[in-house]
Backbone as CSV, one residue per row, in Angstrom:
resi,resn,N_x,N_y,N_z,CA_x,CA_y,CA_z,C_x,C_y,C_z
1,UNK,-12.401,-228.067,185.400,-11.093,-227.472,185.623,-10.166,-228.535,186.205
2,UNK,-8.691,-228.540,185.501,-8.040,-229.733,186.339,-7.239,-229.277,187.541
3,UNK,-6.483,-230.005,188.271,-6.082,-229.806,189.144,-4.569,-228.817,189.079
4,UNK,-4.266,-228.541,187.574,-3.017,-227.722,187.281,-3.791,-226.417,186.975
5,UNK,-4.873,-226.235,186.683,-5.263,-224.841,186.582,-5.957,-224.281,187.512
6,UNK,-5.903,-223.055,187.801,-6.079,-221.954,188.788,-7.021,-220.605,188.280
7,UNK,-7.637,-220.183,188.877,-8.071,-218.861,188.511,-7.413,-217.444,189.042
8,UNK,-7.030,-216.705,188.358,-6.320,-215.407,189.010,-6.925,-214.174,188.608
9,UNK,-7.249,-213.881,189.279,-8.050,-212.394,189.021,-7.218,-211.177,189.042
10,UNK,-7.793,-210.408,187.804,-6.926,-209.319,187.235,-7.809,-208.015,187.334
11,UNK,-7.164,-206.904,186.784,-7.973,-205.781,186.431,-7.145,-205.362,185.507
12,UNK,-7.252,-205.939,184.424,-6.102,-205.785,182.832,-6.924,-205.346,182.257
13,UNK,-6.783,-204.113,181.599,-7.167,-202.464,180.461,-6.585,-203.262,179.100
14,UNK,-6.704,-203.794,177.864,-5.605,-203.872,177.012,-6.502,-202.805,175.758
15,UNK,-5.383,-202.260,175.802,-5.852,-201.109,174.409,-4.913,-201.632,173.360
16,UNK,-5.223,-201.546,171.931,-4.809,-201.516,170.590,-5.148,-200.368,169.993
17,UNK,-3.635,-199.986,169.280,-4.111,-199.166,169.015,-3.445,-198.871,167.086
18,UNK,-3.415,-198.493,165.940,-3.146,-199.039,164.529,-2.790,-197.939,163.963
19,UNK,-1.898,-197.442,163.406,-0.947,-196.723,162.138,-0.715,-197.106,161.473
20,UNK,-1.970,-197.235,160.421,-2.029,-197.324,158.630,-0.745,-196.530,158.092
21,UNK,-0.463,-195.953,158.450,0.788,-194.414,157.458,1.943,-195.588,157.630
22,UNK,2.287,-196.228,159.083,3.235,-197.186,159.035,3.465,-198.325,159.534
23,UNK,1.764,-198.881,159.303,1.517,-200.510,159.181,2.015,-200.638,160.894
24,UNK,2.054,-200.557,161.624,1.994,-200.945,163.172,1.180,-200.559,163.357
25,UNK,0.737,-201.704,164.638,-0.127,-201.708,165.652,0.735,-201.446,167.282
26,UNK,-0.096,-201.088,168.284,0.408,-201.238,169.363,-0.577,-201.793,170.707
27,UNK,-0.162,-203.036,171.492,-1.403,-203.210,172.296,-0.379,-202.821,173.586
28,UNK,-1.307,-201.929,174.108,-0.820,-201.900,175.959,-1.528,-202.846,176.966
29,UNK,-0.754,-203.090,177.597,-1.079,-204.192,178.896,-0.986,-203.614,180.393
30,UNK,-0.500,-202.295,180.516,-0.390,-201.655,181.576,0.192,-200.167,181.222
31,UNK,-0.146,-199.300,182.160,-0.197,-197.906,182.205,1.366,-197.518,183.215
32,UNK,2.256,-198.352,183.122,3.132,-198.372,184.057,3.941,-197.678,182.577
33,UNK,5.060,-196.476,183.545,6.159,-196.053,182.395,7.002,-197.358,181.924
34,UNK,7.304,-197.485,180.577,8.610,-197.916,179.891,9.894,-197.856,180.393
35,UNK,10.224,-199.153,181.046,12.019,-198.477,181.559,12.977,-199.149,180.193
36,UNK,12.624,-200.260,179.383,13.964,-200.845,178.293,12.728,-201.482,177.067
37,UNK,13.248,-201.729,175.740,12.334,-202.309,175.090,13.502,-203.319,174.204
38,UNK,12.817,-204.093,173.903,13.567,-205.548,173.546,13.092,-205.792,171.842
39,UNK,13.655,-206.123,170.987,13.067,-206.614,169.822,13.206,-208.550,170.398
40,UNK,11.981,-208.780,170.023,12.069,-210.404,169.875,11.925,-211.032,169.026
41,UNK,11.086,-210.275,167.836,11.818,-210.738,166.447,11.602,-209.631,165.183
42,UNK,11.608,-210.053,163.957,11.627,-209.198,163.020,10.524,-208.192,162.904
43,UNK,10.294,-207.066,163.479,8.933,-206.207,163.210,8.617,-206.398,164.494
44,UNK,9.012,-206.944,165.588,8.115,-207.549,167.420,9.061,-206.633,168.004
45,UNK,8.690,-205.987,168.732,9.348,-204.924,170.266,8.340,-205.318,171.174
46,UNK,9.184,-205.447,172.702,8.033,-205.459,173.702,8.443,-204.642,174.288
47,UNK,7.799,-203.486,175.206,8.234,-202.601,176.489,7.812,-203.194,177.834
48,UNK,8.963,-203.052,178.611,9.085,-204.014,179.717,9.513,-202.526,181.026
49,UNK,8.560,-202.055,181.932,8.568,-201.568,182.940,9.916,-202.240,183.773
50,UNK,10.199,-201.380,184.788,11.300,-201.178,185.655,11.325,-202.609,186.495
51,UNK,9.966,-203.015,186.728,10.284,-204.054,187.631,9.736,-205.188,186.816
52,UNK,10.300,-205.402,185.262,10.315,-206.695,184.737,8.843,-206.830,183.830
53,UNK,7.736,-206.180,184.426,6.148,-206.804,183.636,6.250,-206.102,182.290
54,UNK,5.613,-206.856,181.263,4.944,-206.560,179.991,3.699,-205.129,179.800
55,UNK,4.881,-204.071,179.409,3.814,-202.794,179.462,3.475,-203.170,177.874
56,UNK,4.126,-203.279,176.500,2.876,-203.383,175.866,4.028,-204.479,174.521
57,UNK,3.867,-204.391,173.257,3.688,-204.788,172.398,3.757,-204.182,170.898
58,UNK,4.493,-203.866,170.001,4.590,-203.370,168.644,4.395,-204.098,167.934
59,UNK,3.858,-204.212,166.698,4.382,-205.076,165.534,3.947,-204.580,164.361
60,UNK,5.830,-204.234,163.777,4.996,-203.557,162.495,5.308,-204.610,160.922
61,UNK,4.198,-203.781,160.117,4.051,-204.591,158.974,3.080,-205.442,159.041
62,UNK,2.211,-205.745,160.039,1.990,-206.949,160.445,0.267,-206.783,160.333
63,UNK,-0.202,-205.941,159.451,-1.526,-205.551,159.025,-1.978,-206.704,158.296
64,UNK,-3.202,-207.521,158.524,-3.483,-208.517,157.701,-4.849,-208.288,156.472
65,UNK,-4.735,-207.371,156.235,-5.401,-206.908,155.284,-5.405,-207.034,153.899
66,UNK,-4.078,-206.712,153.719,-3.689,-207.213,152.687,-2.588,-207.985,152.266
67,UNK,-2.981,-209.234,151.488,-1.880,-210.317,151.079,-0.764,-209.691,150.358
68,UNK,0.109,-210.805,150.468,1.609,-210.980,149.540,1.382,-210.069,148.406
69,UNK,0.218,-210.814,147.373,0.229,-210.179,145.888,-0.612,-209.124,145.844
70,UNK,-0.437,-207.935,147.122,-1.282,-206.794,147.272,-2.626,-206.322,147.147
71,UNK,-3.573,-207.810,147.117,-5.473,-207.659,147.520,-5.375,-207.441,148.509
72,UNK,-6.850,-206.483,148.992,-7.304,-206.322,150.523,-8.127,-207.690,150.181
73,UNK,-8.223,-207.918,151.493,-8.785,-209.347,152.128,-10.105,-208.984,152.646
């Protein structure tokens, strides 16, 4: 370990969770309510609790199953 890294101990739950009907996924990072949600890019939303932390994560379309020219993988 070098002298810039640290160990921090957590008690982080992350659930995923997947909607085939409309190709999103969702991972949570905390059980804290949703106060605003942000797109950060095309198909990406994050939900961001009241006091700033990362409650979870969207992304739709983003199923890698199947390619461009419509094979499952």
């Amino acid at each position: 370990m070098s002298d810039m890294t640290r160990t921090v101990s957590r008690d982080i739950r992350t659930t995923v969770e997947y909607d085939a009907t409309v190709d999103a996924s969702y991972q949570r990072f905390s059980d804290k309510p949703i106060a605003r949600t942000v797109q950060v890019s095309d198909g990406v939303y994050e939900d961001f609790a009241a006091d700033g932390s990362l409650v979870g994560r969207e992304t739709l379309g983003g199923y890698p199953s199947a390619g461009s020219d419509g094979e499952d993988r």
